[in-house]
Steps between C-alpha positions, in 0.01 A plus 500: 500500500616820334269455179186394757573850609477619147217376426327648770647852457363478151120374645513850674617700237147318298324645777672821524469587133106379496403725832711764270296446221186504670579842679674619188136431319308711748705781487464489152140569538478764741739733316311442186198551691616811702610618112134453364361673785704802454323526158554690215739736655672250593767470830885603593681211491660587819197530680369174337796395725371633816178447491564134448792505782733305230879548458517675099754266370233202536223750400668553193580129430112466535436822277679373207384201492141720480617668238599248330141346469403824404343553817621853605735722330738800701526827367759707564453854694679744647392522890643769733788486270610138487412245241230272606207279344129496528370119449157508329268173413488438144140462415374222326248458290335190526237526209800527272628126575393238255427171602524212292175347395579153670522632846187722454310254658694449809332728749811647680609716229167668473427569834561811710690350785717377301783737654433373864533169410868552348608659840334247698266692629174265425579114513420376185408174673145693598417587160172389391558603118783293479412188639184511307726522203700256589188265605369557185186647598560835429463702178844447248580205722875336449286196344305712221822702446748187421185335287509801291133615597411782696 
């Protein structure tokens, strides 16, 4: 009976950890979101905190991980005499990134939704340049790509 028990303590903890992850993703976003808005001047970390209503220590657990990616990057400033950080979006420039001839043809990387996709924000399911791809109909289809033609 004991290890039955187990077992189902652990189930939980799954389901725990996924609803965590889930939440944990969203957050994510909207401070990197509230941190592109605030633009080239960028935002006080501690207000980034506020204006989001999220306890710092898990701000800055999602921060780093931000910077990490190369996201964001904190500078440090003096404000009303204590040490703080402004958070500014690093801009990327997409024209800069290469892409490897053999995925040229594959429509996602060219197109400029690209971005909403990655956050979920179109279904990729509705797109009509990628199923024609995939079908075969469309222009650089999978088919004329793998047969060496284009």
């Amino acid at each position: 009976m004991p290890s039955r028990q187990r077992a189902f303590t652990a189930e939980e903890d799954v389901e725990r950890l996924e609803e965590h992850s889930v939440k944990y993703e969203i957050m994510e976003r909207k401070l990197y979101e509230a941190i592109r808005e605030a633009g080239d001047t960028g935002i006080m970390q501690r207000d980034l905190w506020r204006k989001l209503g999220i306890d710092s220590r898990v701000g800055m657990r999602i921060l780093r991980q931000l910077e990490r990616q190369g996201l964001v990057v904190r500078e440090e400033v003096v404000h009303k005499g204590r040490k703080s950080y402004v958070v500014r979006a690093v801009e990327r420039t997409e024209g800069g990134v290469e892409i490897p001839h053999f995925l040229e043809e594959v429509p996602c990387f060219l197109c400029p939704l690209l971005r909403r996709c990655v956050y979920g924000e179109i279904d990729i399911s509705g797109c009509a340049k990628i199923k024609r791809w995939l079908d075969g109909t469309g222009e650089g289809s999978p088919e004329s790509v793998h047969s060496g033609q284009s």
